[in-house]
Structures are given as C-alpha cells and as structure tokens.
HTML snippet that shows the backbone in 3Dmol.js (N, CA, C, O; Angstrom):
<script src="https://3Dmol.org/build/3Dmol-min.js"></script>
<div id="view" style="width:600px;height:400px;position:relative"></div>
<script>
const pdb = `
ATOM      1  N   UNK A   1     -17.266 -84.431  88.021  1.00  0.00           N
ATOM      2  CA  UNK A   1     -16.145 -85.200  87.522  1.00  0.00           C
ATOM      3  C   UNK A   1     -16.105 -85.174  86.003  1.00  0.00           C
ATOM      4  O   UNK A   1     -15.119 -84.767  85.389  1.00  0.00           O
ATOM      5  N   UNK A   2     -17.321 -85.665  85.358  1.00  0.00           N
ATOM      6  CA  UNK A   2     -17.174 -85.329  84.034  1.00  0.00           C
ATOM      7  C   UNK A   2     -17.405 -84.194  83.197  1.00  0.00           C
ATOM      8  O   UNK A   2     -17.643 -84.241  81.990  1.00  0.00           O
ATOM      9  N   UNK A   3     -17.316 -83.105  83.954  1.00  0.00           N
ATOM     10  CA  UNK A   3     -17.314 -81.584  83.088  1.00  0.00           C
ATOM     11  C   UNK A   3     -15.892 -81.245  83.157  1.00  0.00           C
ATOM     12  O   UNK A   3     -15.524 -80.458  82.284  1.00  0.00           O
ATOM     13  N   UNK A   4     -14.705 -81.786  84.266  1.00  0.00           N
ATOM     14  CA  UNK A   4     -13.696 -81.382  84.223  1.00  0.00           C
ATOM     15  C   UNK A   4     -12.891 -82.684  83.641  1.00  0.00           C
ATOM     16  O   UNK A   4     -11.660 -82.710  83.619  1.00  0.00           O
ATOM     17  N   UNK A   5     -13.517 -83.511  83.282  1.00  0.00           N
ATOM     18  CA  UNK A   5     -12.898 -84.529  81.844  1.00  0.00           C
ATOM     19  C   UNK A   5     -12.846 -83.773  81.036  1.00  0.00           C
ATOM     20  O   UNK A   5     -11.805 -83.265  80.619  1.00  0.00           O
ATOM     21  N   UNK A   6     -14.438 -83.446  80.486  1.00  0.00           N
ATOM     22  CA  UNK A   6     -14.142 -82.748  79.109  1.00  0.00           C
ATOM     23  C   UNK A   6     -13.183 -81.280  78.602  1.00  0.00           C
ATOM     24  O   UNK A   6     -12.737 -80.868  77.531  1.00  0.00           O
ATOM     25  N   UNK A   7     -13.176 -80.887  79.787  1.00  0.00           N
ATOM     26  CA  UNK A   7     -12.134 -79.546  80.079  1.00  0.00           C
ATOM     27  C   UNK A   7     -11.285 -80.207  79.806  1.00  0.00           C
ATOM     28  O   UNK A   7     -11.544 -80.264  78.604  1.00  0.00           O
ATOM     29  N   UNK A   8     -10.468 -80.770  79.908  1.00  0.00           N
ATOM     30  CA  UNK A   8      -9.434 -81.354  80.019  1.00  0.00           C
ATOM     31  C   UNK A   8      -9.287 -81.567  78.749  1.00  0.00           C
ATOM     32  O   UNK A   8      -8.559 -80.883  78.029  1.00  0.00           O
ATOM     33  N   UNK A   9     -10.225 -82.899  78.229  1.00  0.00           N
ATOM     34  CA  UNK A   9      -9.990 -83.089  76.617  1.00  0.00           C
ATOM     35  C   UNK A   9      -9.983 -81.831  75.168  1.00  0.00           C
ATOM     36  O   UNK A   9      -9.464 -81.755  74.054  1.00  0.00           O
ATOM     37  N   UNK A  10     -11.077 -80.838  76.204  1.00  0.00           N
ATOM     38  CA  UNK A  10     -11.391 -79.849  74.880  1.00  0.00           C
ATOM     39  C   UNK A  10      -9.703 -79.028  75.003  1.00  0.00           C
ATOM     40  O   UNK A  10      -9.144 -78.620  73.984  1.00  0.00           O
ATOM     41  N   UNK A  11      -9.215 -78.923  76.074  1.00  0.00           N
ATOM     42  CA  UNK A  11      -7.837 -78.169  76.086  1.00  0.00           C
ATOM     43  C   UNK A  11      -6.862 -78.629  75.797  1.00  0.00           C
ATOM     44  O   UNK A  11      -5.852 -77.944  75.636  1.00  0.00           O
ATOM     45  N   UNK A  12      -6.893 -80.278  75.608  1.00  0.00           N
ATOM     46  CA  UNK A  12      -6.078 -80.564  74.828  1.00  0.00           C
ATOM     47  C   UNK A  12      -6.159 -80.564  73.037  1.00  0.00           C
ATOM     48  O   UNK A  12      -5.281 -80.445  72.183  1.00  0.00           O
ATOM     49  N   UNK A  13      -7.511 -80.738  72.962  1.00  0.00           N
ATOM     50  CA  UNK A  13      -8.007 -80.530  71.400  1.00  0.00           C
ATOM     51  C   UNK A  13      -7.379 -79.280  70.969  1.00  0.00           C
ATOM     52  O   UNK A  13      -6.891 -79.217  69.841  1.00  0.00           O
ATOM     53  N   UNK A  14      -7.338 -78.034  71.964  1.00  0.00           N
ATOM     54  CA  UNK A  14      -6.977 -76.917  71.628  1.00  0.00           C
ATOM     55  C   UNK A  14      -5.576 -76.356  71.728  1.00  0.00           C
ATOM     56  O   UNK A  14      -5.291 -75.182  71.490  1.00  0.00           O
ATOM     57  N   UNK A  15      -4.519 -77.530  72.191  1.00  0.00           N
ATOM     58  CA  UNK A  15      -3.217 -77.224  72.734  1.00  0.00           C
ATOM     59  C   UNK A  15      -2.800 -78.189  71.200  1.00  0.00           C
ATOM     60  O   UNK A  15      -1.700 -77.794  70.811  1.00  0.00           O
ATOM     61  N   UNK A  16      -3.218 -79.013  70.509  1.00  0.00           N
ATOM     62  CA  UNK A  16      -2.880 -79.611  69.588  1.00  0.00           C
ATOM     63  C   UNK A  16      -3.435 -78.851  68.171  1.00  0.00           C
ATOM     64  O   UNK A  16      -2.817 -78.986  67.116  1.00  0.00           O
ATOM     65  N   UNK A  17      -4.185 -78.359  68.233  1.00  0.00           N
ATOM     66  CA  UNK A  17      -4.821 -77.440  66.961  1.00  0.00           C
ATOM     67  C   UNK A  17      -3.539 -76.231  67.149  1.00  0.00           C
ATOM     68  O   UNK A  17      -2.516 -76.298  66.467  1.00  0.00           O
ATOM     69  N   UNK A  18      -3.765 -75.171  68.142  1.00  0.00           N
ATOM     70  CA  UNK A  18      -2.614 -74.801  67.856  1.00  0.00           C
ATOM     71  C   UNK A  18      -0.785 -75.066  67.659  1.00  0.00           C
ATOM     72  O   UNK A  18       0.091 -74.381  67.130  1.00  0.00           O
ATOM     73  N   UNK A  19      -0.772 -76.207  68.268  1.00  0.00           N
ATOM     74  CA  UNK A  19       0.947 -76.707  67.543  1.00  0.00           C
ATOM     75  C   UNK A  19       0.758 -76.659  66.046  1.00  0.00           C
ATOM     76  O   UNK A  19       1.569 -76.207  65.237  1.00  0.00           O
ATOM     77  N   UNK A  20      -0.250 -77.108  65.828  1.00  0.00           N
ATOM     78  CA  UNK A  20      -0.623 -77.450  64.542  1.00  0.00           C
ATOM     79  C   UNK A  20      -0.611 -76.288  63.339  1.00  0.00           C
ATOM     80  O   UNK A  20      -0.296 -76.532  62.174  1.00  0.00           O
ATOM     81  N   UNK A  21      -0.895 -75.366  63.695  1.00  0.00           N
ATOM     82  CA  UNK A  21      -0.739 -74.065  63.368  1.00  0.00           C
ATOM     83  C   UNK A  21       0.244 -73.724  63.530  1.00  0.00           C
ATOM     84  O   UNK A  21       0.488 -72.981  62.578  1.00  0.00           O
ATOM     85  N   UNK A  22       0.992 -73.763  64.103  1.00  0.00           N
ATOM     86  CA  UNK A  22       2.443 -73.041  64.325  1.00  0.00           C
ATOM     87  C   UNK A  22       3.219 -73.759  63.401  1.00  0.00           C
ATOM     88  O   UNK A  22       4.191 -73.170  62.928  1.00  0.00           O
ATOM     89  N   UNK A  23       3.000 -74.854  63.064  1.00  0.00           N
ATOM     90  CA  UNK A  23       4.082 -75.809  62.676  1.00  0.00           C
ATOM     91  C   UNK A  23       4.045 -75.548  61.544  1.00  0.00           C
ATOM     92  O   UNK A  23       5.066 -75.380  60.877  1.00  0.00           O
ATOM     93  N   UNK A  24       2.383 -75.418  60.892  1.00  0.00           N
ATOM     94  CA  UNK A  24       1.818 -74.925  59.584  1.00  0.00           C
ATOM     95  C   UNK A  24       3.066 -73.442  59.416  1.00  0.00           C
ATOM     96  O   UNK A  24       4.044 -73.458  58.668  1.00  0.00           O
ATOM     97  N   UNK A  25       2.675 -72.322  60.300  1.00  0.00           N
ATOM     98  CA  UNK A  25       3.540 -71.180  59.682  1.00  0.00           C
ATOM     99  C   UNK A  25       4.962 -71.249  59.369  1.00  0.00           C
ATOM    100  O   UNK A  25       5.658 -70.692  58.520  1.00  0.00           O
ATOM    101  N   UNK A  26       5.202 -72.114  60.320  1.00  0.00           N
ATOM    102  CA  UNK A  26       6.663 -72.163  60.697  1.00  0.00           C
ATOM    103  C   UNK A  26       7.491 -73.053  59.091  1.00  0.00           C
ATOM    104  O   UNK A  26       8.689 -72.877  58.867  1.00  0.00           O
ATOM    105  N   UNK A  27       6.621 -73.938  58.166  1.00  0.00           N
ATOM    106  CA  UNK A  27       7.005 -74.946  57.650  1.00  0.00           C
ATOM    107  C   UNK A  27       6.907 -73.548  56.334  1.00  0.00           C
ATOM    108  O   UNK A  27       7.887 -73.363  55.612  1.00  0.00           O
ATOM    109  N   UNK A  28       5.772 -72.767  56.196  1.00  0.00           N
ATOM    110  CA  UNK A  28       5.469 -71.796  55.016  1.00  0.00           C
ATOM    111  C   UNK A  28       6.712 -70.518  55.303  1.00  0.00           C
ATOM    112  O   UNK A  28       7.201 -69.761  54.465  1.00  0.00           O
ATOM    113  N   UNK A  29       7.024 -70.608  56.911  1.00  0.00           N
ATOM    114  CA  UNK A  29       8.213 -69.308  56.488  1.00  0.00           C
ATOM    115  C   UNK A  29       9.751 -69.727  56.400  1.00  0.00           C
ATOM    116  O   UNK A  29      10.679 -68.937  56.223  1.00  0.00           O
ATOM    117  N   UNK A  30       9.885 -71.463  56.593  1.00  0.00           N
ATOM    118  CA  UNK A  30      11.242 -72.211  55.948  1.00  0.00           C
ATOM    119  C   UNK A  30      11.008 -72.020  54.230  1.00  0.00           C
ATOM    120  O   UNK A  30      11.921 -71.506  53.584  1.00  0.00           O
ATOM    121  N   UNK A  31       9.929 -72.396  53.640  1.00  0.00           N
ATOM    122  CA  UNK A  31       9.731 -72.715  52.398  1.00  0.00           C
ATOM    123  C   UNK A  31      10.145 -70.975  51.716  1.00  0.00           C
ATOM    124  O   UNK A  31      10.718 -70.761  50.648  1.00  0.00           O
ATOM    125  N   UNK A  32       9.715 -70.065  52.579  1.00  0.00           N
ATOM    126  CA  UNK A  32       9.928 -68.719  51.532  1.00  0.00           C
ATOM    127  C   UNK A  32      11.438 -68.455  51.951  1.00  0.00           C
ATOM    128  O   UNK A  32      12.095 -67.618  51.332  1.00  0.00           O
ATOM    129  N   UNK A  33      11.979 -69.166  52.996  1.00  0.00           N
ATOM    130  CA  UNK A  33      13.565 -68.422  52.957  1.00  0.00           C
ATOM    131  C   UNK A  33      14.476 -69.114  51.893  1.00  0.00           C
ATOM    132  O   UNK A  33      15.641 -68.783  51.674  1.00  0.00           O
ATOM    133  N   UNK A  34      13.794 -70.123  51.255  1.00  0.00           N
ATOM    134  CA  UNK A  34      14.531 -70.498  49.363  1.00  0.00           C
ATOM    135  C   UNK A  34      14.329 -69.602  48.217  1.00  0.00           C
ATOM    136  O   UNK A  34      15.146 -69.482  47.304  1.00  0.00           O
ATOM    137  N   UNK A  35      13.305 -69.029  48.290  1.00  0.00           N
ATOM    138  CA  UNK A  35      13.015 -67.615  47.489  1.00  0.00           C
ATOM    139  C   UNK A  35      13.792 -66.257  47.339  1.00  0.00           C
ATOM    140  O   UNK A  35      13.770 -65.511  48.318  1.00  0.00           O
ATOM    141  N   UNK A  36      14.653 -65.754  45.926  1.00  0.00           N
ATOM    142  CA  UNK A  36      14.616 -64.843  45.586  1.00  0.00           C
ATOM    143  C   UNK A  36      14.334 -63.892  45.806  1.00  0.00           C
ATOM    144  O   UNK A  36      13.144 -63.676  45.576  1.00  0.00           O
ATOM    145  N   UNK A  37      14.939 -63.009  46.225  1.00  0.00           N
ATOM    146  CA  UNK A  37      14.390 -61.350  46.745  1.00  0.00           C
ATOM    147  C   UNK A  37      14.057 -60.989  45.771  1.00  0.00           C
ATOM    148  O   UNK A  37      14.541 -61.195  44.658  1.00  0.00           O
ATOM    149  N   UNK A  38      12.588 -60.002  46.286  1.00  0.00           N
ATOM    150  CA  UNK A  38      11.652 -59.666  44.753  1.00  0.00           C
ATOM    151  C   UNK A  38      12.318 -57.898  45.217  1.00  0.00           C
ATOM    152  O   UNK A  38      12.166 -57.066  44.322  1.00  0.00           O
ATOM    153  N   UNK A  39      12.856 -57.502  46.250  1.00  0.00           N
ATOM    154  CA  UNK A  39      13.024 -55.779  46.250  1.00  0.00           C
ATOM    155  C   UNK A  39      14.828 -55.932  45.409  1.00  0.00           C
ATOM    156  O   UNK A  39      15.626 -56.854  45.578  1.00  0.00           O
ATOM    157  N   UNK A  40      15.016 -54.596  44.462  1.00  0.00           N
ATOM    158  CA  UNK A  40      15.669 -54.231  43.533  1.00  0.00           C
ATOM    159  C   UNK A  40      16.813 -53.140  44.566  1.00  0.00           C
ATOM    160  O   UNK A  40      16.493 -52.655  45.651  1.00  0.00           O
ATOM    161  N   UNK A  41      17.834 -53.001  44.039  1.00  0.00           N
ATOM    162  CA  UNK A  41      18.351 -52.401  44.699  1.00  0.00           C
ATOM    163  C   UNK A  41      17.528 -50.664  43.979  1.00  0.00           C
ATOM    164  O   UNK A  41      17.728 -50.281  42.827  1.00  0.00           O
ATOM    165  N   UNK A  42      16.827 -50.053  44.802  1.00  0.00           N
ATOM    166  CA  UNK A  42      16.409 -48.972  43.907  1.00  0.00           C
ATOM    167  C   UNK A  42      16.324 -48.029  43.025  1.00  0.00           C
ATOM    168  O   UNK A  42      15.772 -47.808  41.946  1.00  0.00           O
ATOM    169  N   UNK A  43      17.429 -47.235  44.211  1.00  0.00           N
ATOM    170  CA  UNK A  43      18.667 -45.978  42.922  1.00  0.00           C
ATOM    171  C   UNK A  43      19.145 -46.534  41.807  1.00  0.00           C
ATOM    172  O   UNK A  43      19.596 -45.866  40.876  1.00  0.00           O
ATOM    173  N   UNK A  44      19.094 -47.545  41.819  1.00  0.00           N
ATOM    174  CA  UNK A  44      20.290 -47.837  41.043  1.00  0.00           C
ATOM    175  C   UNK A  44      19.841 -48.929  39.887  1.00  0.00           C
ATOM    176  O   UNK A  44      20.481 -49.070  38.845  1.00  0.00           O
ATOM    177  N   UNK A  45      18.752 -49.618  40.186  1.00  0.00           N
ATOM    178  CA  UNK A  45      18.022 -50.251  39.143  1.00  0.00           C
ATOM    179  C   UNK A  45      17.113 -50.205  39.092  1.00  0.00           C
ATOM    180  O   UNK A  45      16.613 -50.514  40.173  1.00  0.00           O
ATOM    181  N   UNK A  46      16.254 -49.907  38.197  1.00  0.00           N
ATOM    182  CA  UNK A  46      14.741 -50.179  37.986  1.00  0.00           C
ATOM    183  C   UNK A  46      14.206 -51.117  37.354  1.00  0.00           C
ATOM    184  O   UNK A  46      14.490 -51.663  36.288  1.00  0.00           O
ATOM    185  N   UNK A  47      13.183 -51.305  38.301  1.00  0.00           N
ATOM    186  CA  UNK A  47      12.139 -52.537  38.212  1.00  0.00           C
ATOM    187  C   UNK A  47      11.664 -52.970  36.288  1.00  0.00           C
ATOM    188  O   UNK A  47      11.578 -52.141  35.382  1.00  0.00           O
ATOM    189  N   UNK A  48      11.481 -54.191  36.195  1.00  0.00           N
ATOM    190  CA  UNK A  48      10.790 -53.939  34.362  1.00  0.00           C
ATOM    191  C   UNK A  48       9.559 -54.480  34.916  1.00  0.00           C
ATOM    192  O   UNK A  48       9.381 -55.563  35.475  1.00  0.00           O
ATOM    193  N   UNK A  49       8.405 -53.155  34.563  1.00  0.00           N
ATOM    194  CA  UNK A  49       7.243 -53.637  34.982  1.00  0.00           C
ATOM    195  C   UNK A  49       6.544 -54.029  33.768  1.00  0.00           C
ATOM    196  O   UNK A  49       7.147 -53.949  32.698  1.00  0.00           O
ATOM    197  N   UNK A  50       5.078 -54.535  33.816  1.00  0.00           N
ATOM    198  CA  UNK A  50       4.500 -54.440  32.660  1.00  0.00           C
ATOM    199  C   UNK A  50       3.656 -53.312  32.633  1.00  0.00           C
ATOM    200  O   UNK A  50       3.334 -52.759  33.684  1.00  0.00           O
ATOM    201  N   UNK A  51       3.082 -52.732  31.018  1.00  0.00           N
ATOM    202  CA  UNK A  51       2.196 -51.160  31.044  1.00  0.00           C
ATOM    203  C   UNK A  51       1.096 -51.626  31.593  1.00  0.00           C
ATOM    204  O   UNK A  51       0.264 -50.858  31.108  1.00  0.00           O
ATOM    205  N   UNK A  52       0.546 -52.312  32.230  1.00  0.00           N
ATOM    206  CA  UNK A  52      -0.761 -52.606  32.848  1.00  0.00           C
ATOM    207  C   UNK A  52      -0.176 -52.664  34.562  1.00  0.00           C
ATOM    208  O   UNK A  52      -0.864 -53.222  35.417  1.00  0.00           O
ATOM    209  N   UNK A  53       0.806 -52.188  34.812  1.00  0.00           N
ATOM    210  CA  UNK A  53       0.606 -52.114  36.535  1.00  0.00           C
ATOM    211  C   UNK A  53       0.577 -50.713  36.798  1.00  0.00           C
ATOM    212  O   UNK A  53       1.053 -49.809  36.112  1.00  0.00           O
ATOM    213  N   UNK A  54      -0.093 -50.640  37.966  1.00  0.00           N
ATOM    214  CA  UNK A  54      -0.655 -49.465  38.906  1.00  0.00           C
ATOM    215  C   UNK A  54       0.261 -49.192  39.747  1.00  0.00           C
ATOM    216  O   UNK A  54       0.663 -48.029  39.782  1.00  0.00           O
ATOM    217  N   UNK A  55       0.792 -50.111  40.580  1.00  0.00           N
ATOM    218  CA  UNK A  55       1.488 -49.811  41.917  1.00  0.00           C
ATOM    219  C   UNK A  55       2.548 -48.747  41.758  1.00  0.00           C
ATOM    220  O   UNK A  55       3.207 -48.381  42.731  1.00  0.00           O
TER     221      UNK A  55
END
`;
const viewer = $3Dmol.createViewer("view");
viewer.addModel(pdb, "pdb");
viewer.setStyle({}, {cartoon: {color: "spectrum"}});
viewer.zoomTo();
viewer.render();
</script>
C-alpha cells in the first residue's frame, strides 16, 4: 500500500516539475516574440560588424 502512495506522490512531483518547465519555456519564447529581428535582409544590406568578429 505504501510503495504505491509514494508512486503516486513521486509522479505527481514529476507531472508538476514538468508543467513547470514548460511554462518556464513557454513564458521565455512570449518574451523573445517582442524582440527585433537580428537577420538583415542580405543582398541587399550589410551587416556593421565590429573588426574583432570572426563569424
């Protein structure tokens, strides 16, 4: 009886950790759809980088 308590509780520990997570991504990929597109239209403009980038 009490090994399938704790089943019970640990799967809910684990059905609430992940909402929890989701809610986390879900709240970080509302926050970036207020953000500025960082890609340039290409042909047609170029980027102003600084002389210290690689990419």
């Amino acid at each position: 009886m009490f090994p399938m308590l704790t089943g019970f509780i640990s799967y809910g520990q684990q059905t609430i950790r992940a909402a929890r997570y989701i809610g986390q991504s879900f709240i970080i990929t509302l926050s970036h759809t207020n953000h500025l597109p960082i890609m340039i239209h290409y042909p047609y403009e170029k980027a102003i980088t600084s002389e210290y980038f690689w990419g």
